[in-house]
C-alpha positions as CSV (number, residue, x, y, z in Angstrom):
1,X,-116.1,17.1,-117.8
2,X,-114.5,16.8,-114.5
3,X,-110.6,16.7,-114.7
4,X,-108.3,13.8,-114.3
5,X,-105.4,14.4,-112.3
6,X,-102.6,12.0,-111.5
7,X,-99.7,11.9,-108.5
8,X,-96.3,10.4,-108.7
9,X,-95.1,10.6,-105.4
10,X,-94.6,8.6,-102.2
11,X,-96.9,7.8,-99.0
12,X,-97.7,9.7,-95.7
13,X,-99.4,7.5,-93.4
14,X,-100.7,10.4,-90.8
15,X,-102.5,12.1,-94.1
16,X,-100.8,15.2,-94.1
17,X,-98.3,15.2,-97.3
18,X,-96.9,13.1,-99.6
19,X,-100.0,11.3,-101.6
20,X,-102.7,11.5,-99.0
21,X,-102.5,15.6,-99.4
22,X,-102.5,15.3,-103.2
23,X,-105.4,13.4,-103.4
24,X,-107.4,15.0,-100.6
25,X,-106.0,18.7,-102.3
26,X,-107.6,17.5,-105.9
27,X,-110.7,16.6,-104.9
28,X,-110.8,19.9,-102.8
29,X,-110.7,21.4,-106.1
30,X,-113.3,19.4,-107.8
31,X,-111.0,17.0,-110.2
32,X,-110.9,13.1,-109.9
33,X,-108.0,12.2,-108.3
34,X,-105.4,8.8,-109.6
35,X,-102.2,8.0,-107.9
36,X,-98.6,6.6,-108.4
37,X,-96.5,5.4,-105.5
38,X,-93.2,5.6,-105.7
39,X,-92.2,5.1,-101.9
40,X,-93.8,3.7,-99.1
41,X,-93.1,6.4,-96.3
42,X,-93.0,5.6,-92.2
43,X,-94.0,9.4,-91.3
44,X,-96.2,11.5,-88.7
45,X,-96.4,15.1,-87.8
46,X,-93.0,14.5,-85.9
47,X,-90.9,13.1,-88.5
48,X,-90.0,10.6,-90.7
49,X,-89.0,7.3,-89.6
50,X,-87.9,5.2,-92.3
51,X,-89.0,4.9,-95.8
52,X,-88.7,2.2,-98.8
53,X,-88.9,2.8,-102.4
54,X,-91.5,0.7,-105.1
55,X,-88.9,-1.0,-107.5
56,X,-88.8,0.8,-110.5
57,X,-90.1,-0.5,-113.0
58,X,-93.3,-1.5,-111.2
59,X,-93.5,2.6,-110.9
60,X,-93.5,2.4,-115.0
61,X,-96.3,0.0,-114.3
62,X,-98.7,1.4,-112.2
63,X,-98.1,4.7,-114.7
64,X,-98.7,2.7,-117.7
65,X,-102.3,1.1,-115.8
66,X,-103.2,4.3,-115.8
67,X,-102.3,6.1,-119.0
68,X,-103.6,2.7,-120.7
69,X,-107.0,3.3,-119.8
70,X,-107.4,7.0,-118.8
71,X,-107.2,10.4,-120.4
72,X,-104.8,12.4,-117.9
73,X,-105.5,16.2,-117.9
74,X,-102.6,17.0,-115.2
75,X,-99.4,15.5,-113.4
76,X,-98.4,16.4,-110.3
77,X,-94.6,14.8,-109.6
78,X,-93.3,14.5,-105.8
79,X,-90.8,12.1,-104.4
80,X,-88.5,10.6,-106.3
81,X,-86.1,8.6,-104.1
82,X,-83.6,7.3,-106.7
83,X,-82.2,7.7,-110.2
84,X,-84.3,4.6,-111.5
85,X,-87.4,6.1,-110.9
86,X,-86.8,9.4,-112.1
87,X,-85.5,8.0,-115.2
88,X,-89.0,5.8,-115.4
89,X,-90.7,9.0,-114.9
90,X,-89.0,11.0,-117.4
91,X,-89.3,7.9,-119.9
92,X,-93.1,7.9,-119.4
93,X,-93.6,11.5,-119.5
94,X,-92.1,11.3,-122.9
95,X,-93.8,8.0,-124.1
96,X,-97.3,9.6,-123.4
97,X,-96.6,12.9,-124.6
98,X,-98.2,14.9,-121.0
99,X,-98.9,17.7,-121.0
100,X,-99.7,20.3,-117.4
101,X,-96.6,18.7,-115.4
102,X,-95.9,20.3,-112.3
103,X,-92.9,19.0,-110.2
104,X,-92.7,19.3,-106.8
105,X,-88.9,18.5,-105.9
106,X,-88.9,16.4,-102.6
107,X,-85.4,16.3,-101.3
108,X,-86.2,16.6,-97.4
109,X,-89.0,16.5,-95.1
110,X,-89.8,19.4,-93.0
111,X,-88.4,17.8,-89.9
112,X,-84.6,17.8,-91.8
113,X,-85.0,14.1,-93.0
114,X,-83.9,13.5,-96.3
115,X,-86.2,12.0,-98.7
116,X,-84.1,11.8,-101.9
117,X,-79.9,10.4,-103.1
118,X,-77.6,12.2,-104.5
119,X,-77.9,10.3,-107.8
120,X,-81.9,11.1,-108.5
121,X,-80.6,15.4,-107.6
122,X,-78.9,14.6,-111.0
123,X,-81.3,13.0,-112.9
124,X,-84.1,15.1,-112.2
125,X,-81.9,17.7,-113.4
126,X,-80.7,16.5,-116.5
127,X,-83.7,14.3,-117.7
128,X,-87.2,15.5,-115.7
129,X,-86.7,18.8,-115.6
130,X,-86.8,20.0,-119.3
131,X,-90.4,18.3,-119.3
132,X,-92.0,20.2,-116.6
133,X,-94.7,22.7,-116.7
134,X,-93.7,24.4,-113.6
135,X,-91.3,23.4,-110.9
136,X,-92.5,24.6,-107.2
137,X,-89.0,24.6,-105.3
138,X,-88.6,25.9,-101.8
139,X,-85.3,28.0,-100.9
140,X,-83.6,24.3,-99.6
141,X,-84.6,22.7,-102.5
142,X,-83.7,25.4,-104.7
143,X,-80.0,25.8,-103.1
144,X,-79.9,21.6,-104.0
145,X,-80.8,22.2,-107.3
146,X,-78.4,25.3,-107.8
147,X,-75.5,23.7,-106.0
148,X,-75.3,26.3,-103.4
149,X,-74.8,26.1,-99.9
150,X,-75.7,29.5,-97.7
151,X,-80.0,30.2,-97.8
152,X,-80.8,32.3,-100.7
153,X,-81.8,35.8,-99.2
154,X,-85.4,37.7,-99.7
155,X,-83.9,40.0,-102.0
156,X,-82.0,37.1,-104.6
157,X,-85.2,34.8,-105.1
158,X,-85.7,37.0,-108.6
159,X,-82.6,36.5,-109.9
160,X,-82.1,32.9,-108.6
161,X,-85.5,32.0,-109.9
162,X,-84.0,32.7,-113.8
163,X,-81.1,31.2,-112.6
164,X,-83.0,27.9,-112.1
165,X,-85.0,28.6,-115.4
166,X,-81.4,27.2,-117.0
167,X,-82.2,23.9,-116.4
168,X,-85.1,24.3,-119.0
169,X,-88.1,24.1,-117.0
170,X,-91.4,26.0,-118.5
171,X,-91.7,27.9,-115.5
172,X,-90.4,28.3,-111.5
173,X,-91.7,28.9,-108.3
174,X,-89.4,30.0,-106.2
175,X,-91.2,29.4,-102.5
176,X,-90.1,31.5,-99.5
177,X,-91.7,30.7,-96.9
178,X,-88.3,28.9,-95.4
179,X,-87.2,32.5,-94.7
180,X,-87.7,34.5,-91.7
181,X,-89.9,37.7,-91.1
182,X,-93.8,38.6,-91.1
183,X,-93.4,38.8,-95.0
184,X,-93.6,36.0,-97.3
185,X,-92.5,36.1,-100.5
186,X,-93.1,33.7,-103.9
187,X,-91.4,34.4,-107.1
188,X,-92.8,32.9,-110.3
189,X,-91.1,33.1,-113.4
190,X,-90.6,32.1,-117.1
191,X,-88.4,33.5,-120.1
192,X,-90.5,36.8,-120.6
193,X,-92.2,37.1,-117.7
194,X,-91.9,37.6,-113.5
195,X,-94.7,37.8,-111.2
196,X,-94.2,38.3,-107.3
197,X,-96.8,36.7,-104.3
198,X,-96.5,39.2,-101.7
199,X,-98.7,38.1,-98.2
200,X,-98.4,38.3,-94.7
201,X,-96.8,35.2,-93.2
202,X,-99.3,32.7,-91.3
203,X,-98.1,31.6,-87.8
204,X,-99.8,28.3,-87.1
205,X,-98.0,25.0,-86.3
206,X,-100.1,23.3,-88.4
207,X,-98.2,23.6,-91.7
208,X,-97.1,19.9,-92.2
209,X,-97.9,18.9,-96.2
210,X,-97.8,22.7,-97.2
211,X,-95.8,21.9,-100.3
212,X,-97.5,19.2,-101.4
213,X,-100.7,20.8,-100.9
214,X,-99.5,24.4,-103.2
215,X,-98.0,22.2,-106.4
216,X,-101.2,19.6,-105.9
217,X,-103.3,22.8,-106.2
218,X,-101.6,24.2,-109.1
219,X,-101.7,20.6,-110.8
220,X,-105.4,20.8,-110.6
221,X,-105.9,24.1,-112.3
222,X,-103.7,24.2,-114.9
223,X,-105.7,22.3,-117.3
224,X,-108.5,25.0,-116.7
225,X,-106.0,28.0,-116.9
226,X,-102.3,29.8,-117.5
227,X,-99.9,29.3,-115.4
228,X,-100.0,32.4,-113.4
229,X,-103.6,32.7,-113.1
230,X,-103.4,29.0,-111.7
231,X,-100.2,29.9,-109.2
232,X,-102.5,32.7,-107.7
233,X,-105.7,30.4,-107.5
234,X,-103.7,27.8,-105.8
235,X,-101.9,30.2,-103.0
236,X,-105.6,30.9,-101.9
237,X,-106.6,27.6,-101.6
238,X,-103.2,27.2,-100.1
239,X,-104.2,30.7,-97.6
240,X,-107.5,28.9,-96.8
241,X,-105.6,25.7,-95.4
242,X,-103.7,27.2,-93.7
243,X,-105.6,29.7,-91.9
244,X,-108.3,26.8,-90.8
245,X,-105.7,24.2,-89.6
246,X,-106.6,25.1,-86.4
247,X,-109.7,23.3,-86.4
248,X,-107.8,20.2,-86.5
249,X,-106.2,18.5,-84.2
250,X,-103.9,15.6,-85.2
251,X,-100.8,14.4,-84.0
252,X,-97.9,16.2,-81.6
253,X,-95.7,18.1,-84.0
254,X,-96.5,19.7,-87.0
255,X,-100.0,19.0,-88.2
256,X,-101.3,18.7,-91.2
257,X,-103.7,21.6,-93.1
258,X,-107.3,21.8,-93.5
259,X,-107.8,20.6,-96.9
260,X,-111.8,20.4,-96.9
261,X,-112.2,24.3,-95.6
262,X,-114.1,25.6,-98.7
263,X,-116.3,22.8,-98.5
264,X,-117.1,21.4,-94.4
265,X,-117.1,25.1,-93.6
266,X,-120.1,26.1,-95.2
């Protein structure tokens, strides 16, 4: 049977993050894709202009329409604007026992804009964390998480990667592709085990949603794999993207990927 994933996460209206890239990524990947809105988000390939968060406890709504009615194979978890809605998260997460839960910690937008308050940082460490699968930060993200303020070099992502693993966490996914040079490196890790993405970095403007798109990916294939079999899978889906963005054009600043590239390719 086909696979039912769901997203938590907020809106992008120019369809290149945010929900718009989860659904259009699970359906890439063959699963039937359900959504949660958590924030309504004024955003284009230039930026983000304003954004409003859904109240609460109509978030525990909209989760419970769907976990009411529908088996849920996978979670995918993306911004979380405030400490009431991670805490309805966390609360539903636990009420419905999920299983495959893959958080994707949106604290800023790739233009610099933040996306996320002090007070949710918190809970999502204290309450949402320990129920992940996998968490997918990138080096910003992971320096919010950690507390830290100077970029964590190439050669610390191994260590800091176990260091995150102490807020309890299945697994991490330490991203770097914030970093500089023709490398790119990914370090994924659990409590007996480290495995290292090694690729050559792609140079293409057209890397708005890239996030969203890897921890959507993973979300999708975890209920058909392990973890690391379903991190590799989802990079080349991720690679795929990437490399065939060019065939789009949409928008003035960083574009979005080309989701369909498997499929309108052929």
């Amino acid at each position: 049977m086909i696979k039912n994933i769901l997203t938590i996460a907020g809106t992008d209206p120019s369809g290149g993050a945010g929900i718009q890239a989860d659904i259009k990524t699970f359906s890439a990947l063959g699963t039937y894709a359900m959504s949660v809105i958590t924030a309504v988000v004024a955003q284009n390939t230039q930026g983000v202009r304003s954004y409003r968060t859904i109240d609460a406890n109509f978030v525990g709504d909209q989760i419970d329409a769907v976990f009411d009615d529908i088996i849920v194979d996978a979670v995918k978890i993306g911004m979380l604007a405030n400490a009431e809605i991670v805490q309805v998260v966390a609360s539903k997460l636990k009420q419905y026992h999920v299983k495959n839960v893959v958080l994707d910690p949106v604290m800023v937008a790739k233009s610099g804009d933040p996306l996320i308050d002090e007070t949710a940082v918190l809970a999502i460490k204290e309450i949402l964390l320990p129920q992940v699968t996998i968490v997918t930060p990138n080096i910003p993200e992971a320096c919010v998480l950690l507390n830290k303020k100077e970029p964590i070099p190439i050669e610390d992502m191994e260590q800091e990667a176990k260091t995150l693993l102490q807020l309890k966490p299945q697994w991490v996914l330490l991203k770097g592709g914030h970093l500089t040079g023709t490398i790119c490196r990914d370090v994924l890790c659990n409590s007996q085990e480290t495995h290292e993405f090694v690729g050559d970095r792609i140079i293409t403007k057209n890397d708005h949603g890239t996030g969203c798109t890897l921890s959507s990916a993973i979300t999708a294939l975890l209920p058909l794999m392990n973890v690391p079999q379903a991190v590799e899978k989802a990079k080349g889906f991720l690679e795929c993207a990437l490399k065939s963005s060019n065939q789009l054009s949409v928008g003035h600043g960083h574009g979005p990927l080309h989701h369909f590239c498997n499929l309108w390719n052929q």
